[in-house]
C-alpha positions in Angstrom: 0.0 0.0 0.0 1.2 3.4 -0.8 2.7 5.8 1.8 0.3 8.7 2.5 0.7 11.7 4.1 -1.9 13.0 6.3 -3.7 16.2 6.1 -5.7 17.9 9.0 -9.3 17.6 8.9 -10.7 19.7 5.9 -11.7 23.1 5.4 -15.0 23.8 3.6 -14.2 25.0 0.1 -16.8 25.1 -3.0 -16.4 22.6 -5.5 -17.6 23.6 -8.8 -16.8 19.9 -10.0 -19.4 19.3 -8.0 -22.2 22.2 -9.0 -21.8 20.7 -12.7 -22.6 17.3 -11.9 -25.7 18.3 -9.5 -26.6 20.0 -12.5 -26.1 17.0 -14.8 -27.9 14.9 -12.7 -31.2 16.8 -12.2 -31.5 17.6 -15.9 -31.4 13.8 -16.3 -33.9 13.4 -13.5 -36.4 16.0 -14.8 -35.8 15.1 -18.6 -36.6 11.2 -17.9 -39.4 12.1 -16.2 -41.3 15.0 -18.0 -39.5 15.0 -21.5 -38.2 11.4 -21.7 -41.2 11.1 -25.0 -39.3 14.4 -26.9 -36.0 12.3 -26.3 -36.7 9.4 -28.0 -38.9 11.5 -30.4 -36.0 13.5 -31.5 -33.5 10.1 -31.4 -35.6 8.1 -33.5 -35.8 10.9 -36.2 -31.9 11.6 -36.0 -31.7 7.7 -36.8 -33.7 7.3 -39.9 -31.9 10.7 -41.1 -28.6 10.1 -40.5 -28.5 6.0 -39.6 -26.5 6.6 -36.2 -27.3 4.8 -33.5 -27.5 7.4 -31.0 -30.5 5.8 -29.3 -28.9 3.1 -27.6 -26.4 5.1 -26.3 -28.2 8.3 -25.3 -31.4 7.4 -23.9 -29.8 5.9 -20.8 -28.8 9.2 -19.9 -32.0 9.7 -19.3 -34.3 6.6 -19.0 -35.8 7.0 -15.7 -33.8 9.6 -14.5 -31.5 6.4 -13.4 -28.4 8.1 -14.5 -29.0 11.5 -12.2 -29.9 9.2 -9.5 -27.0 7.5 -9.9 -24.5 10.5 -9.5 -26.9 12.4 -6.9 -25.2 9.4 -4.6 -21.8 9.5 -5.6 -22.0 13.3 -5.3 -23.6 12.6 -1.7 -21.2 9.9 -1.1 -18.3 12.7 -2.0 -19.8 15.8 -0.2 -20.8 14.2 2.9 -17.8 12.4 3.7 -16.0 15.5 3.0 -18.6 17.1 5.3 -18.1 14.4 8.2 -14.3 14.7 8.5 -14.4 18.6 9.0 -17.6 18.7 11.7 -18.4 17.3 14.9 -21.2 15.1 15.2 -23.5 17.9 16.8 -22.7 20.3 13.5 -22.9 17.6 11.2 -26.7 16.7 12.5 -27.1 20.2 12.9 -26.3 21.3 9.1 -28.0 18.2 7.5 -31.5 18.8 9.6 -31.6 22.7 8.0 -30.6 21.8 4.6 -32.6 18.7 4.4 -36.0 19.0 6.3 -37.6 22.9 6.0 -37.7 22.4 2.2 -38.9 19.0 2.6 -41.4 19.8 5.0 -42.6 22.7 2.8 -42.9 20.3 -0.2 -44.9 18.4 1.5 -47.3 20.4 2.7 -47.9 21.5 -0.8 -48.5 18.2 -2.1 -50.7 17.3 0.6 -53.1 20.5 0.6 -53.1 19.9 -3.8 -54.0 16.0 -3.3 -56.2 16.9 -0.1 -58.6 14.2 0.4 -56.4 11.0 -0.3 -56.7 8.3 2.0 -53.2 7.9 1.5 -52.9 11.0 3.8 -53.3 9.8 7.5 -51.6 11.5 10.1 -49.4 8.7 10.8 -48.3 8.4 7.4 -47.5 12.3 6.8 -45.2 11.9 10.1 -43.1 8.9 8.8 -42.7 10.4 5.4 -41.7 14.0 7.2 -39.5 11.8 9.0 -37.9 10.2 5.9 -38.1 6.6 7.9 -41.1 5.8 6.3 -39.9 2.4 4.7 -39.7 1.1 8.1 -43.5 1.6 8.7 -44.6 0.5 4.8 -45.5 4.2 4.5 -46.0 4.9 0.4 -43.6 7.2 -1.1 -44.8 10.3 -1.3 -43.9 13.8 -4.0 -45.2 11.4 -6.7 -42.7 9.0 -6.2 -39.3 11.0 -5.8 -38.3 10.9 -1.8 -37.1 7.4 -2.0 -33.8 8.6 -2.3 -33.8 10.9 0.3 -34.9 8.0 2.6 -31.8 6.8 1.7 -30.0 9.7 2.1 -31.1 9.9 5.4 -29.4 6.6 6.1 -26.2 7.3 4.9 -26.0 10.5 6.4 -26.8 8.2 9.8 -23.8 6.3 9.0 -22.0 9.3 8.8 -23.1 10.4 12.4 -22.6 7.2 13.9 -18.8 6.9 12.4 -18.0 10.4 13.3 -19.2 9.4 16.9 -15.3 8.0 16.8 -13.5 11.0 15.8 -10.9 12.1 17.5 -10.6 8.6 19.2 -7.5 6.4 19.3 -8.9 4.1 17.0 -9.8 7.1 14.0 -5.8 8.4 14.9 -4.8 4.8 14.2 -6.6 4.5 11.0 -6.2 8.1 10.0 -2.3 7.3 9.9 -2.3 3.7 7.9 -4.4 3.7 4.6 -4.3 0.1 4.6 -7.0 0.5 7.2 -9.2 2.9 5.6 -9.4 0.7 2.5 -10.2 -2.8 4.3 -12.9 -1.1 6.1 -14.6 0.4 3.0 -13.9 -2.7 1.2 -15.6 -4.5 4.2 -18.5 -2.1 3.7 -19.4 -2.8 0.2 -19.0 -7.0 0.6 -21.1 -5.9 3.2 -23.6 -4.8 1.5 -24.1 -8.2 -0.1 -25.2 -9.5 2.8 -28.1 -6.8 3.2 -31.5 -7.9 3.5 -33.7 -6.9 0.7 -35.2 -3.9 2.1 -37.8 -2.0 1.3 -40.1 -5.1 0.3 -43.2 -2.9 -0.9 -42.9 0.3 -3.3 -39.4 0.6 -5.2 -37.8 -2.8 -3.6 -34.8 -3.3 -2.6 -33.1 0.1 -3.6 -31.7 0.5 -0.6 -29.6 -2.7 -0.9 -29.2 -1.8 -4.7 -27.9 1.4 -4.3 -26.0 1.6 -1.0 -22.4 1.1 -2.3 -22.8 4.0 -4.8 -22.1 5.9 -1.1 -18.7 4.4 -1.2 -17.7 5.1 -4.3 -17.9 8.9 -3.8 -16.0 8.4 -0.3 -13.6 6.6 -1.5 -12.7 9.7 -4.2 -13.4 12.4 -1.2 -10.7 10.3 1.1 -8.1 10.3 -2.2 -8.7 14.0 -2.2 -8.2 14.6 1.1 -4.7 12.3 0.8 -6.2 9.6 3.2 -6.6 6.8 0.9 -4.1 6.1 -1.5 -4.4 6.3 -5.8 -4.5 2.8 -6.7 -7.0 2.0 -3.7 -9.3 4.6 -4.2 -9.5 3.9 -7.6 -10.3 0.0 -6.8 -12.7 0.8 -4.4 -14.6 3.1 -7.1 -14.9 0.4 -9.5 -15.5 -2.5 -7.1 -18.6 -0.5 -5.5 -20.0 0.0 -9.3 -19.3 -3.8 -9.5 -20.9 -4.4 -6.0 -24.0 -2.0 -7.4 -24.2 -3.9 -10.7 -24.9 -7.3 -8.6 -27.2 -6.2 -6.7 -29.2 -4.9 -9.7 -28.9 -8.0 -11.3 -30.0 -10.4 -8.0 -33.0 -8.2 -6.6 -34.2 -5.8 -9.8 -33.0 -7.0 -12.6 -35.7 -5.4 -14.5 -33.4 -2.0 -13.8 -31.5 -3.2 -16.7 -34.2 -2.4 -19.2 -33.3 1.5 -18.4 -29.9 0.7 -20.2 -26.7 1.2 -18.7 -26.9 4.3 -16.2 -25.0 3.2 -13.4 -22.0 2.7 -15.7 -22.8 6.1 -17.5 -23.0 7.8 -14.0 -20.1 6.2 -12.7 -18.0 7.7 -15.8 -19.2 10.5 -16.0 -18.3 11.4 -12.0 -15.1 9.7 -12.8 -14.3 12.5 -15.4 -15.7 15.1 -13.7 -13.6 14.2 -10.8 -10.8 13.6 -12.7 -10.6 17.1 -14.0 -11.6 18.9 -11.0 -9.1 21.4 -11.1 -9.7 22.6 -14.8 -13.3 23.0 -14.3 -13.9 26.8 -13.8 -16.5 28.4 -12.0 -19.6 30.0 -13.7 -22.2 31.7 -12.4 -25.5 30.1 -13.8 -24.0 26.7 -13.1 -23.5 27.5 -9.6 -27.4 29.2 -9.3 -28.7 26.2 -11.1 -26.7 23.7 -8.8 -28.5 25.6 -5.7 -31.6 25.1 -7.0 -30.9 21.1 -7.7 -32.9 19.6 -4.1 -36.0 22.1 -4.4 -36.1 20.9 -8.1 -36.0 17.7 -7.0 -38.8 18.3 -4.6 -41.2 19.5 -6.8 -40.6 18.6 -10.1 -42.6 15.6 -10.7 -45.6 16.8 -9.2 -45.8 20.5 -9.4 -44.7 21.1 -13.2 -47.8 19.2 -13.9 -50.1 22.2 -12.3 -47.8 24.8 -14.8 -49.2 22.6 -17.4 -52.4 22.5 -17.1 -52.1 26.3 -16.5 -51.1 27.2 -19.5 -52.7 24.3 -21.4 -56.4 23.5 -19.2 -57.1 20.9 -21.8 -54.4 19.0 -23.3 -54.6 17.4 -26.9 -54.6 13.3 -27.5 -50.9 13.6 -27.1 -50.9 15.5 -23.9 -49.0 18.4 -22.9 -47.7 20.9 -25.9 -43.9 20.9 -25.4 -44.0 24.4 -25.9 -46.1 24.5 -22.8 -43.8 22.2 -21.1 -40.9 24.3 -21.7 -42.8 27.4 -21.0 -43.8 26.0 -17.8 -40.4 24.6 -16.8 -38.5 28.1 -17.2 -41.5 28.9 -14.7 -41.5 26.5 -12.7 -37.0 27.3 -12.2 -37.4 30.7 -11.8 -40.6 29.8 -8.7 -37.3 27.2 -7.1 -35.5 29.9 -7.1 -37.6 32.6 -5.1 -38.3 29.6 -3.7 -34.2 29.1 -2.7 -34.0 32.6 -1.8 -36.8 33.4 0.6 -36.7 30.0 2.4 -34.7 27.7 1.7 -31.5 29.9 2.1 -32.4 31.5 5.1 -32.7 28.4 6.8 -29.0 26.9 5.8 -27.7 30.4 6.9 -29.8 29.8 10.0 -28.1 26.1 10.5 -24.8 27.3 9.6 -25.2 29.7 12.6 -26.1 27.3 15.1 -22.9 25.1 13.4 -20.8 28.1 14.2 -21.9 28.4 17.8 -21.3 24.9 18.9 -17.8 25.6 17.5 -17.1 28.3 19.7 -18.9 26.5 22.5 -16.3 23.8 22.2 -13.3 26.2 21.9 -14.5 27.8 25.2 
């Protein structure tokens, strides 16, 4: 194993590496799921004009917003790590409940008063799904479908908590100064995950045995960044958790495959992004669109609809006009972003504060 020297645990610093592929990944999120018919339209015709093949190799990009998914974990996986080595355990919670749960709980809301009346709606099912634990009380997903992933989100970032509940210990000091260490234990992790029950059993099952070792991937790249994990190793790990992800697929949902190959895509494409992280230069309307990527998450695949039947109250036999689809999704960004501005924000600035505080409370 290589020799690595150490640094100290990590300032915060922007990554725009990092804004491009949040951006990447929502536009293959909200394109497989509202424009995924225009796609395959336009493919189709570019085939019988030009008899290029670009269907089979395009439409995974965006086949069930599968690719977006994909690289919201490894960019999860990458962030959060970073995240858990520069915090203490009472920030870390402290930061992820502000980012995560006003905007969530505000989505919410919103989709429950529009579908008021579903018996879907109990009180017992809107707390586990505020909660994001509703897969351990069969609660249905809820925001049409989209916070599966941040019920697994919420899980990973437990992981975090419960791992950083050792720093500072003789056993992270240990580790921290022997990267042989650092990559049994992730490579422990992900033939781990093998193991995993099948869980959920009801709604999307089994995604969070499917998809937990995308996590790993983007740790293992955040620990090579931060010179705790070697090249070669981090590098192994990265492919083995794609492997490890691919198996899963292929055991519990093997049906997954018919969306092409998007984990492969989104492991490549993070790969390169990463890979070029220091050429990648910052712009503005990539960083504004990257800040709007978890409220456009939120709302997307429920609330675009209402912009549609706005502009359009009766759609024709095909559906929605794409000229009112696009009209309503430059609406629909520019509401995420008053959105972002007079809520969302306030509330990370209100968690970063707290953050700060128990920082100097522990320097007293």
């Amino acid at each position: 194993m290589n020799n690595i020297q150490h640094k100290s645990w990590p300032t915060h610093k922007r990554e725009f590496f990092i804004d491009v592929a949040r951006v990447l990944a929502f536009t293959s999120v909200v394109v497989g799921h509202k424009f995924y018919g225009d796609v395959l339209f336009f493919l189709e015709k570019v085939n019988e004009i030009t008899n290029l093949r670009l269907l089979d190799f395009v439409l995974p990009l965006f086949s069930g917003g599968g690719f977006g998914v994909v690289l919201f974990f490894l960019v999860s996986g990458y962030v959060i790590t970073k995240a858990a080595l520069r915090e203490t355990s009472k920030q870390f919670l402290i930061s992820r409940v502000f980012r995560i749960y006003p905007s969530l709980g505000l989505a919410l809301i919103l989709y429950w008063f529009i579908n008021t009346g579903s018996s879907d709606f109990t009180f017992n099912s809107k707390v586990w799904s505020f909660s994001l634990l509703g897969d351990f009380n069969n609660t249905p997903n809820q925001l049409n479908g989209v916070d599966w992933t941040l019920r697994l989100e919420i899980l990973f970032y437990f992981a975090c908590w419960l791992i950083l509940q050792l720093k500072g210990s003789k056993f992270t000091s240990y580790w921290r100064s022997n990267d042989w260490w650092i990559f049994v234990l992730l490579l422990l992790s992900l033939v781990g995950t093998l193991f995993l029950p099948i869980f959920p059993k009801f709604g999307f099952v089994g995604y969070v045995t499917i998809f937990a070792s995308v996590f790993v991937g983007g740790a293992a790249l955040a620990l090579f960044e931060l010179n705790t994990l070697g090249r070669a190793n981090a590098i192994a790990l990265y492919l083995f958790s794609l492997f490890i992800h691919s198996v899963q697929i292929s055991e519990i949902r093997p049906d997954l495959f018919g969306y092409g190959a998007f984990s492969f895509y989104g492991y490549v494409c993070f790969g390169l992004l990463f890979s070029s992280r220091n050429k990648i230069v910052s712009n503005s309307f990539i960083v504004l669109l990257s800040n709007l990527t978890y409220l456009t998450y939120l709302f997307h695949n429920w609330a675009l609809e209402k912009f549609y039947v706005f502009f359009q109250p009766q759609g024709d036999d095909n559906g929605y006009s794409l000229k009112v689809r696009i009209l309503s999704l430059v609406i629909f960004m520019v509401s995420m972003w008053v959105i972002h501005v007079i809520f969302e924000q306030p509330f990370i600035k209100l968690g970063r504060r707290f953050a700060s505080k128990e920082v100097r409370r522990n320097y007293r």
